[in-house]
C-alpha positions as CSV (number, residue, x, y, z in Angstrom):
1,X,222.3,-29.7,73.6
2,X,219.7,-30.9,70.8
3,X,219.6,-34.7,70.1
4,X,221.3,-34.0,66.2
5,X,224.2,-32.2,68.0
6,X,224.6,-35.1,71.0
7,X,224.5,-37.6,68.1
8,X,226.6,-36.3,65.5
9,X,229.4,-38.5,66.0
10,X,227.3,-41.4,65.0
11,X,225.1,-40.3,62.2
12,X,229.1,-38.6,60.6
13,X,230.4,-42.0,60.9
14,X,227.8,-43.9,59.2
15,X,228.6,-41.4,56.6
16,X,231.5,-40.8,55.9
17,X,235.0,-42.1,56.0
18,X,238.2,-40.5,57.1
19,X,241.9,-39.9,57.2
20,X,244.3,-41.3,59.5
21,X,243.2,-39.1,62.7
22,X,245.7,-37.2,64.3
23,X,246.6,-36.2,67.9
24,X,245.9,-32.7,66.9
25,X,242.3,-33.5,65.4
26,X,241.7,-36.1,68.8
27,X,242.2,-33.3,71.0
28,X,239.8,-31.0,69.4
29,X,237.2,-33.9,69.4
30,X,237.3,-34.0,73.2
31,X,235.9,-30.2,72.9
32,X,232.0,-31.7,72.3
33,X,230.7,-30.6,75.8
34,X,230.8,-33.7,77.8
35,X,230.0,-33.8,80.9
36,X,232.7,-34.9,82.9
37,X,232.6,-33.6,86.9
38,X,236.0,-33.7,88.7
39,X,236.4,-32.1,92.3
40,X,232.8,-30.8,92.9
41,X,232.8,-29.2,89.6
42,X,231.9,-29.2,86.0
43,X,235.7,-29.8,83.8
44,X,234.6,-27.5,81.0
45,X,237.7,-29.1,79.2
46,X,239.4,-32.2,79.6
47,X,242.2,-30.9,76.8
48,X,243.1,-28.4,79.2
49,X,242.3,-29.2,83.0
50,X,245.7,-29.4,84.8
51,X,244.6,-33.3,86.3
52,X,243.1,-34.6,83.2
53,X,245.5,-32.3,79.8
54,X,248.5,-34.7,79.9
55,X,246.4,-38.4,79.9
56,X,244.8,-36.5,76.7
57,X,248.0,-35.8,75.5
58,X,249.6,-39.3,76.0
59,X,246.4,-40.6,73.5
60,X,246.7,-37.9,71.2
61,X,250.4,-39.9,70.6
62,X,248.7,-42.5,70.2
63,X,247.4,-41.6,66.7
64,X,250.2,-39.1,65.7
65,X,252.5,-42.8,65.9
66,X,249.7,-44.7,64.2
67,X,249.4,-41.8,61.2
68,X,253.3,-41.6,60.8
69,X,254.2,-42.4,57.8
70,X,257.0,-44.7,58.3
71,X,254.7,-46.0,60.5
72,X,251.9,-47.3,57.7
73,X,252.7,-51.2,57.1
74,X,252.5,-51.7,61.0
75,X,250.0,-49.9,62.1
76,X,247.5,-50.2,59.7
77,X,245.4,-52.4,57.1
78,X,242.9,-51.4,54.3
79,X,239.9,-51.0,55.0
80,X,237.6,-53.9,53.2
81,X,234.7,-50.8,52.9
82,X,236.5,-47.7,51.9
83,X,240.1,-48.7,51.0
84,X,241.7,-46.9,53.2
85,X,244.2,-47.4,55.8
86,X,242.9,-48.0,59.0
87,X,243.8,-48.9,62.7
88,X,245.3,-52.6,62.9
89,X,243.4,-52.8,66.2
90,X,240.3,-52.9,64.3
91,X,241.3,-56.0,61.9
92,X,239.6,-58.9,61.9
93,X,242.2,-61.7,61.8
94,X,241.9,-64.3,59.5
95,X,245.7,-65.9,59.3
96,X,247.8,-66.3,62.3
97,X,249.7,-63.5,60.3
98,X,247.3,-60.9,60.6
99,X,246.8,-62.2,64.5
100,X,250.6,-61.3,65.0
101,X,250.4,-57.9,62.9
102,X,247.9,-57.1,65.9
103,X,249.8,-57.8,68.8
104,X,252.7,-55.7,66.9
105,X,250.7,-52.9,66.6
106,X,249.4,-53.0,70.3
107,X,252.8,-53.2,71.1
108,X,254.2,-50.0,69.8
109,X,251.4,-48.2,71.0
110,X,252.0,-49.8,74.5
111,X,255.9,-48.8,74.0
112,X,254.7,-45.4,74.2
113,X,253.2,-45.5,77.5
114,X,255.9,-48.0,79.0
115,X,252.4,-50.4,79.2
116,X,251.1,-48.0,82.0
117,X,247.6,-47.1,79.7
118,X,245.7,-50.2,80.1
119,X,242.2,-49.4,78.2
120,X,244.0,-47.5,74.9
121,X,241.5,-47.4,72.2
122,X,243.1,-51.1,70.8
123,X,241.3,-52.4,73.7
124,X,237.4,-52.2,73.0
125,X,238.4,-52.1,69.7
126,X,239.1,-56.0,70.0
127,X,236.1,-56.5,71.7
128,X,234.1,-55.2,68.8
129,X,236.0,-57.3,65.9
130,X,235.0,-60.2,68.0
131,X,231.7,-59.6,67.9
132,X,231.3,-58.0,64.1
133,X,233.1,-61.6,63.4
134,X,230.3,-63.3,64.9
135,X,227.0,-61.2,64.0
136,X,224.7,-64.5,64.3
137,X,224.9,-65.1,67.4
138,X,223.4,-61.4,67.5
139,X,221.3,-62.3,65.1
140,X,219.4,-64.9,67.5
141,X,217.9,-61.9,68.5
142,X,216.9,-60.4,65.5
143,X,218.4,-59.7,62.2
144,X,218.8,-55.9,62.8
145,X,220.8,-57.1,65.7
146,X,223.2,-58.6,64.1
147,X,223.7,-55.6,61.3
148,X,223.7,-53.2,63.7
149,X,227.1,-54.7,65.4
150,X,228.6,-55.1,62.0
151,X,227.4,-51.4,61.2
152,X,229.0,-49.9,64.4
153,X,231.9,-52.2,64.2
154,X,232.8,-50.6,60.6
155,X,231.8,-46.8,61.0
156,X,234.3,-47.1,64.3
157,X,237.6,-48.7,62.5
158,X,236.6,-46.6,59.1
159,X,236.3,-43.0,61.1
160,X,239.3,-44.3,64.3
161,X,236.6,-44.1,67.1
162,X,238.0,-44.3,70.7
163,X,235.4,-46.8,72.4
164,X,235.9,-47.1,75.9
165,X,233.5,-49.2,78.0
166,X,231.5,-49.6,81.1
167,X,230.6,-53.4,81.8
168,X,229.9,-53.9,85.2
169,X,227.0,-53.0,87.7
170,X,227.8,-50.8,90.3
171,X,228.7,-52.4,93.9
172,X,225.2,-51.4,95.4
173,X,223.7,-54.7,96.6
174,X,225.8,-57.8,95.1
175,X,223.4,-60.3,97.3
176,X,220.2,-58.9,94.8
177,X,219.9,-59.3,91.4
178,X,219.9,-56.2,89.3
179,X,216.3,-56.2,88.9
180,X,216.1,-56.9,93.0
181,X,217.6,-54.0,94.2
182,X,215.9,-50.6,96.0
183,X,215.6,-49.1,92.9
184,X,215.0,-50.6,89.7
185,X,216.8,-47.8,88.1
186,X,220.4,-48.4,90.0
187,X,222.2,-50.7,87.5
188,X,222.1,-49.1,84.1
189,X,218.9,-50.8,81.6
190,X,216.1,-49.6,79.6
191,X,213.4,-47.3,81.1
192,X,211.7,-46.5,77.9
193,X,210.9,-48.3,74.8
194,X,210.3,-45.6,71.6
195,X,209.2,-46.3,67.9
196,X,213.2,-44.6,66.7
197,X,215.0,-46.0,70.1
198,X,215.3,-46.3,74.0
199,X,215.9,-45.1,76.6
200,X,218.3,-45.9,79.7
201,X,218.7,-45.2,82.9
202,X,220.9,-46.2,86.2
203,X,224.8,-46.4,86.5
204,X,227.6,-48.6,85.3
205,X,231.1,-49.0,86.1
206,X,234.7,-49.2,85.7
207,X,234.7,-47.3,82.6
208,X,238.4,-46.5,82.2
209,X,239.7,-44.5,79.8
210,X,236.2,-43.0,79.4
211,X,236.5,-39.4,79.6
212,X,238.8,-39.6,76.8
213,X,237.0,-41.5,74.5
214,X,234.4,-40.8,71.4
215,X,232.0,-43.4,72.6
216,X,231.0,-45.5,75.1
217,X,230.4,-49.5,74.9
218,X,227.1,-50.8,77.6
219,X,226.6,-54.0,78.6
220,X,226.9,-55.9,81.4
221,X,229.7,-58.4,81.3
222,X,228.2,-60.4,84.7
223,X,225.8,-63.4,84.9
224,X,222.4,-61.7,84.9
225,X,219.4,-63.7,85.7
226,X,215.7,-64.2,84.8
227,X,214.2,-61.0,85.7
228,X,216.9,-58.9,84.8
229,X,215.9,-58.6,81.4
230,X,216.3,-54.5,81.3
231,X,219.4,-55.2,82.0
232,X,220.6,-57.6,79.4
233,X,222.1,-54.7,76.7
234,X,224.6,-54.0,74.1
235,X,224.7,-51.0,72.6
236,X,227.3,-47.6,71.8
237,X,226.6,-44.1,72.7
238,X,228.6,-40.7,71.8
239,X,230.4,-39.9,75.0
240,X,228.9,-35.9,75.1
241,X,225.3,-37.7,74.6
242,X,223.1,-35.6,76.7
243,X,222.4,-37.2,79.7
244,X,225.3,-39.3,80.0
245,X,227.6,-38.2,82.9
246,X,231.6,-39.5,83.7
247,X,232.6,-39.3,87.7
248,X,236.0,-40.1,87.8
249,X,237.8,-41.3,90.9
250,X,240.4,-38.7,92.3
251,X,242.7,-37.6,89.9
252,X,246.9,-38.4,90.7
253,X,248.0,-35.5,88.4
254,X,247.7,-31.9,90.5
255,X,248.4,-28.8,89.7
256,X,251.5,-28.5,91.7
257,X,253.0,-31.7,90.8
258,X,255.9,-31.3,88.3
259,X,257.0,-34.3,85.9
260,X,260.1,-34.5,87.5
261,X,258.6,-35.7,90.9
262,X,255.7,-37.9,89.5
263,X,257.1,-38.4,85.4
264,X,254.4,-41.3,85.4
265,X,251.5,-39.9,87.8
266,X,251.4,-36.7,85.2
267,X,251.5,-38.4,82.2
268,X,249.9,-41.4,82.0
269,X,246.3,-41.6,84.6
270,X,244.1,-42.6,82.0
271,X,241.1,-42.5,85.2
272,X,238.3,-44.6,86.2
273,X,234.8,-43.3,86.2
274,X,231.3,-44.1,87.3
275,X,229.4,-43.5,84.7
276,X,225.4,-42.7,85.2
277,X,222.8,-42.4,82.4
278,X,219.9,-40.2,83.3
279,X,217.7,-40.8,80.5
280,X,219.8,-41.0,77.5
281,X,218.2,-41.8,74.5
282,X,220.0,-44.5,72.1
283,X,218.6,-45.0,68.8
284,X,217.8,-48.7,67.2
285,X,220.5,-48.4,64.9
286,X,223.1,-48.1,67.8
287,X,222.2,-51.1,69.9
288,X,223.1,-54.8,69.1
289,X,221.5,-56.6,72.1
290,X,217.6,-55.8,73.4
291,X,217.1,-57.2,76.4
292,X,218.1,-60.5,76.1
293,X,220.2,-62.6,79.0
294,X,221.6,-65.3,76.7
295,X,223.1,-63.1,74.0
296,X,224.4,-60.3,76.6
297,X,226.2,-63.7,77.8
298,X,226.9,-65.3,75.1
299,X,228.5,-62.2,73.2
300,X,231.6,-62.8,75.6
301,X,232.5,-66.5,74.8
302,X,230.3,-67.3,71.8
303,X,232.3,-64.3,69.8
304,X,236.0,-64.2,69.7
305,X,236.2,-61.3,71.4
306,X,236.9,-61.7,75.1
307,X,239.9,-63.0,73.5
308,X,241.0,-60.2,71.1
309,X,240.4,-57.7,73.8
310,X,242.7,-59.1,76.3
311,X,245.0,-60.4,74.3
312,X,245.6,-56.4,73.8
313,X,245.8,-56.3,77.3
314,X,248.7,-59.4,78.0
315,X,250.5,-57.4,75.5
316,X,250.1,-54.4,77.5
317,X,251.0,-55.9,80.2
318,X,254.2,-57.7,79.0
319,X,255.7,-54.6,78.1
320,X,254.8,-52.8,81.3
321,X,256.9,-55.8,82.9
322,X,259.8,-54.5,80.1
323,X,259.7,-51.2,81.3
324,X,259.6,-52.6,85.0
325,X,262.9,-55.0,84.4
326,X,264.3,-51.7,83.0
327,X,263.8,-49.7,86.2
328,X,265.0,-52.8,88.1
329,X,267.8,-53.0,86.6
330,X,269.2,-49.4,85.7
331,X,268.6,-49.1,89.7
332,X,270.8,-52.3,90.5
333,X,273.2,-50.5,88.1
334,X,273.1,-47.0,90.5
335,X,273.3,-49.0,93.4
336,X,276.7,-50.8,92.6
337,X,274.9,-53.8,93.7
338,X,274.6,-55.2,89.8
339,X,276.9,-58.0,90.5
340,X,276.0,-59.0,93.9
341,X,274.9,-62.8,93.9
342,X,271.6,-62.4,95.9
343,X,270.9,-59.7,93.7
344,X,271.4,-61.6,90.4
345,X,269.0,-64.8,91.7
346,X,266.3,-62.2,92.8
347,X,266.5,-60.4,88.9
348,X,266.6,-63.6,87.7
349,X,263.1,-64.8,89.2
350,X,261.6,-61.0,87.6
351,X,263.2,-62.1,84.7
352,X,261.3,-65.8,84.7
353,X,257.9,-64.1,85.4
354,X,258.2,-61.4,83.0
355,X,259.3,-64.0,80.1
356,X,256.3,-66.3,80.9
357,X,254.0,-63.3,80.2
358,X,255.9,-62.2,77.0
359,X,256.2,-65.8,75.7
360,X,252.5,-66.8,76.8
361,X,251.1,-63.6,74.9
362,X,253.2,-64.8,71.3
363,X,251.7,-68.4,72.1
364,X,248.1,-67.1,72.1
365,X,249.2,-66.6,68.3
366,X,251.2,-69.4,67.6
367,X,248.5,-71.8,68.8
368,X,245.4,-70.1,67.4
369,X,243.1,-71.8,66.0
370,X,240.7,-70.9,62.7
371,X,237.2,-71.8,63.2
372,X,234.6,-72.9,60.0
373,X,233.8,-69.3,58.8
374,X,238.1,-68.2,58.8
375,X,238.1,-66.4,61.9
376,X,241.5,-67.0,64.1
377,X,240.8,-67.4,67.6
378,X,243.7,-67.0,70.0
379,X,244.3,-69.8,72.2
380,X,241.5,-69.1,75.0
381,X,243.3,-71.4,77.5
382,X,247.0,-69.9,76.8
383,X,245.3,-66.2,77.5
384,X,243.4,-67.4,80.9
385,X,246.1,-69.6,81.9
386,X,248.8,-66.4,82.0
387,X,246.0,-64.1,82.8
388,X,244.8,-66.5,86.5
389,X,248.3,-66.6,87.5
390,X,248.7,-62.8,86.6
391,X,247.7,-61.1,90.4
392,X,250.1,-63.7,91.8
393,X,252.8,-62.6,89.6
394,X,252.3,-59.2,89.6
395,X,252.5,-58.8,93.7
396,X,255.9,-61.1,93.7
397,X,257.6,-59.0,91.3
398,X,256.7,-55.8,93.2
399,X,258.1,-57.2,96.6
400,X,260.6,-58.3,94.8
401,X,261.9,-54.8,93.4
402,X,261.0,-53.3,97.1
403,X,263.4,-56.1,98.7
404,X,266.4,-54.7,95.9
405,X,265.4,-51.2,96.6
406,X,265.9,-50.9,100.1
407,X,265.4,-47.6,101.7
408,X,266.5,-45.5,98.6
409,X,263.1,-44.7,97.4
410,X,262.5,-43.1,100.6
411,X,265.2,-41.4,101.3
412,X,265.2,-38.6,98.2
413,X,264.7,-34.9,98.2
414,X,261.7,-33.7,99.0
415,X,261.2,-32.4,95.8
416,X,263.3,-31.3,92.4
417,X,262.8,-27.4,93.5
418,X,265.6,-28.8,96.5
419,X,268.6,-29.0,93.6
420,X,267.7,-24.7,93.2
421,X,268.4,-23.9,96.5
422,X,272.6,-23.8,96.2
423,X,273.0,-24.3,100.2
424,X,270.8,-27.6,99.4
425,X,272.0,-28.6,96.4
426,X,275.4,-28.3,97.5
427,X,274.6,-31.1,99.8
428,X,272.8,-33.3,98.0
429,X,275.5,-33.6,95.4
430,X,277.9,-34.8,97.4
431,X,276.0,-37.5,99.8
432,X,272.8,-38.3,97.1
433,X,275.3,-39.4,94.3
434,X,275.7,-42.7,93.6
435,X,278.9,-44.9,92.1
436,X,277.2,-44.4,88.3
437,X,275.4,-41.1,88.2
438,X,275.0,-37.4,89.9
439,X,272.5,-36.9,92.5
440,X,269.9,-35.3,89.7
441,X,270.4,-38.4,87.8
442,X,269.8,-40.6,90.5
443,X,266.7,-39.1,91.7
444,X,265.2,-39.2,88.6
445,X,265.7,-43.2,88.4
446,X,264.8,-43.2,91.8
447,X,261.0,-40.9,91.3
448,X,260.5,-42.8,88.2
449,X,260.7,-46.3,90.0
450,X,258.6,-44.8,93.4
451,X,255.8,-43.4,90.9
452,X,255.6,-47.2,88.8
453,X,255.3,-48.8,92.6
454,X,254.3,-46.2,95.7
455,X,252.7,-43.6,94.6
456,X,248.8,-43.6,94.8
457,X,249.4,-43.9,91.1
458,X,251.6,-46.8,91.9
459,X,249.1,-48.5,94.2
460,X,246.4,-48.1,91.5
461,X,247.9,-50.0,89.2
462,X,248.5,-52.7,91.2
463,X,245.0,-52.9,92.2
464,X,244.1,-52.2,88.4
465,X,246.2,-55.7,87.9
466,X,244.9,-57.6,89.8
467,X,241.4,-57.0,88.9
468,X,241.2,-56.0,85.4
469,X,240.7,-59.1,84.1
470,X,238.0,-59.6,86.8
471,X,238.0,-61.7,89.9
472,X,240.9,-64.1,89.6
473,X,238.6,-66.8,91.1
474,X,236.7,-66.3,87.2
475,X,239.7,-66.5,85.1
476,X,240.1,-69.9,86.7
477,X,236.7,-70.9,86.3
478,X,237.4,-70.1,82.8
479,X,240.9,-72.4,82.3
480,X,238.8,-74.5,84.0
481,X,236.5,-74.5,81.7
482,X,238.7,-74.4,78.7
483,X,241.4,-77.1,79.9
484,X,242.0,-80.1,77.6
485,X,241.0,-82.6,80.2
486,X,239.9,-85.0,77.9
487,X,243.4,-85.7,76.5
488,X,244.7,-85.5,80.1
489,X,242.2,-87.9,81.6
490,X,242.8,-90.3,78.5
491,X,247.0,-90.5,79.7
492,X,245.3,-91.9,83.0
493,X,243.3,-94.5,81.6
494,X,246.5,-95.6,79.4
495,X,248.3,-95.7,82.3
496,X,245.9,-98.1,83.8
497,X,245.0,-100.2,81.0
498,X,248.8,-101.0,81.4
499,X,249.2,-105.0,81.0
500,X,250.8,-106.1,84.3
501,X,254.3,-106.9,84.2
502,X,256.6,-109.1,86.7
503,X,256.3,-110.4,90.1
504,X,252.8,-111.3,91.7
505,X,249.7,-110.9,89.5
């Protein structure tokens, strides 16, 4: 592949602008020879491998709902550059308004996934409104620096770029510095310096989503220390950039699952992937941060965008907790055991948790704030404060739904091909049924609700919960960080400057 094919994503964007993409035209995007390996093998393409086709598909929605028609007020905004519409996950906010005309958009993409597609292109596309908000604190760097983020922040929302991103070094050695490890080439940095570019080298992780994506996002989103200067990037490359290589874990779609056993697992495993750079070449114009530790740092809490990004994610999530209510209670429903007392306290602590996520997501608008140059900020300590308790919450609502679902997830057919066989079937319809629905019906519920919580798809999500955010021990450092203690503290010194009344002095 020659470096004017590997880069033609790039150099078309900076040139042009387009339509409202479609799933149609997203598919045949993904057919730009990237090099994905899955299984010991080369996927020649991820439109059509049986493991990887229906993820596509479920993103390929994504912009078919965003380019309906009837769909234009809420899903888009006009572009400031071209004039035409563009993706509401790209806009910068600048009212509390256009803050909630965000979260509504993420929403109904969410609603399309049942909040089980965590790193939809909404999500990095926040990160990168953050920083184009903010281009002087790139600038510290370097004037280009700050143009170049507010170039690749526009040629992404004007052409509907998928950005995925890969943010942290891999677990090799977490006792050395990245510049202290074996090989100076393990965590992902620059190798070269050229007169039109650079070079990197190493890997990065987690990048979700990435396989499906137009371009990938590096930079390192952990503290990095003097010496690890090579390290200490920001920059965007095409996803099929030669060089650039995606190993996702193990898929949970396979080719002899159906969607009636696994109607999540088959749908909706947007993957994780190591992703390793073997000398890929980035031009100038496609970095925003050179090798510097204080902007590489600073871009996460200096820039609105740590905030933007995951507010996209709370949304996420508070639907996913919708969609989880909804299988909690259609299955209380099948059960008969809707009404039972016990039942009723137990839905009504899911109901308490999943309401405190909802309602802290809507107050991250409500209490924004507008800094001195008009960009809206959501409330950082609302967003950390939901998203510290979030692994906490997440695991009780699980064992909850396991305590009300007794041993009915496993006891179901072995598989839907059981209800063909008329000796079997026969059976099953009379002892599987339940008080509200046939036996088909009810093993349906039943697979949909052991895919969302014991499946290996299941498992992953809980794991992806409880980490995606990072460690929970920073999101507290960061509430920490962020708390109002000054007006708390001041309540204490009031109370103690309190004249002394009565008895003994």
């Amino acid at each position: 592949m020659s470096m004017s094919q590997q880069r033609t994503p790039v150099s078309k964007a900076a040139t042009s602008s387009a339509p409202l993409r479609t799933g149609a035209e997203y598919l045949k995007s993904l057919r730009d020879g990237r090099r994905v390996f899955l299984d010991g093998e080369l996927v020649k393409d991820v439109t059509e491998h049986p493991a990887l086709r229906e993820a596509a598909r479920s993103i390929a929605r994504l912009y078919d709902i965003a380019a309906a028609p009837e769909n234009r007020e809420l899903m888009t905004f006009t572009s400031p550059k071209t004039g035409q519409p563009v993706h509401r996950g790209y806009q910068i906010p600048k009212s509390h308004a256009d803050l909630k005309a965000r979260r509504l958009f993420s929403e109904k993409w969410a609603e399309s996934n049942f909040g089980l597609m965590g790193r939809t292109p909404d999500h990095v596309a926040g990160f990168f409104c953050g920083f184009a908000a903010k281009p002087s604190v790139f600038a510290a760097g370097g004037r280009q620096f700050g143009e170049n983020v507010v170039r690749i922040y526009e040629q992404a929302r004007d052409n509907h770029i998928y950005m995925s991103y890969a943010i942290v070094p891999p677990q090799i050695d977490r006792s050395k510095p990245a510049h202290k490890q074996s090989d100076p080439a393990l965590h992902a940095g620059v190798v070269k310096e050229r007169d039109d570019g650079i070079v990197i080298s190493g890997a990065q992780q987690l990048a979700t989503g990435g396989i499906y994506s137009d371009w990938l996002h590096l930079s390192c989103i952990q503290p990095l220390q003097p010496g690890d200067e090579n390290y200490a990037n920001g920059l965007v490359v095409p996803v099929n950039a030669s060089g650039l290589k995606f190993y996702p874990r193990r898929a949970f779609a396979k080719p002899d699952m159906n969607s009636v056993d696994y109607p999540l697992s088959t749908r909706f495993d947007e993957t994780d992937s190591y992703v390793v750079f073997d000398n890929v070449f980035v031009p100038w114009e496609n970095v925003y941060c050179y090798r510097n530790i204080d902007i590489c740092r600073d871009q996460w809490r200096m820039t609105p965008s740590h905030a933007y990004g995951n507010l996209q994610a709370q949304v996420r999530y508070a639907v996913k907790l919708r969609f989880m209510m909804g299988l909690a209670k259609r299955m209380n429903e099948n059960t008969g055991h809707d009404s039972n007392p016990p039942v009723q306290i137990a839905m009504g602590e899911l109901a308490a948790l999943a309401s405190i996520v909802d309602s802290m997501a809507i107050a991250q608008e409500v209490v924004a704030t507008i800094d001195n140059e008009g960009v809206v900020w959501p409330s950082r300590t609302t967003l950390y404060a939901v998203m510290a308790m979030q692994s906490e919450f997440n695991g009780r609502m699980l064992e909850l739904i396991r305590e009300l679902s007794g041993s009915a997830m496993i006891t179901l057919p072995s598989s839907a091909e059981d209800f063909d066989n008329p000796e079997i079937a026969r059976d099953l319809e009379r002892y599987m049924r339940s008080a509200s629905s046939d036996a088909k019906t009810r093993m349906q519920l039943l697979r949909l609700l052991w895919d969302f919580l014991g499946s290996e798809f299941g498992s992953r999500h809980q794991q992806y919960e409880k980490f995606y955010g990072g460690g929970t021990y920073t999101v507290k450092q960061n509430i920490n960080r962020l708390y109002d203690y000054k007006r708390a503290t001041a309540l204490v010194d009031a109370a103690l400057a309190l004249p002394p009344v009565g008895g003994k002095r």
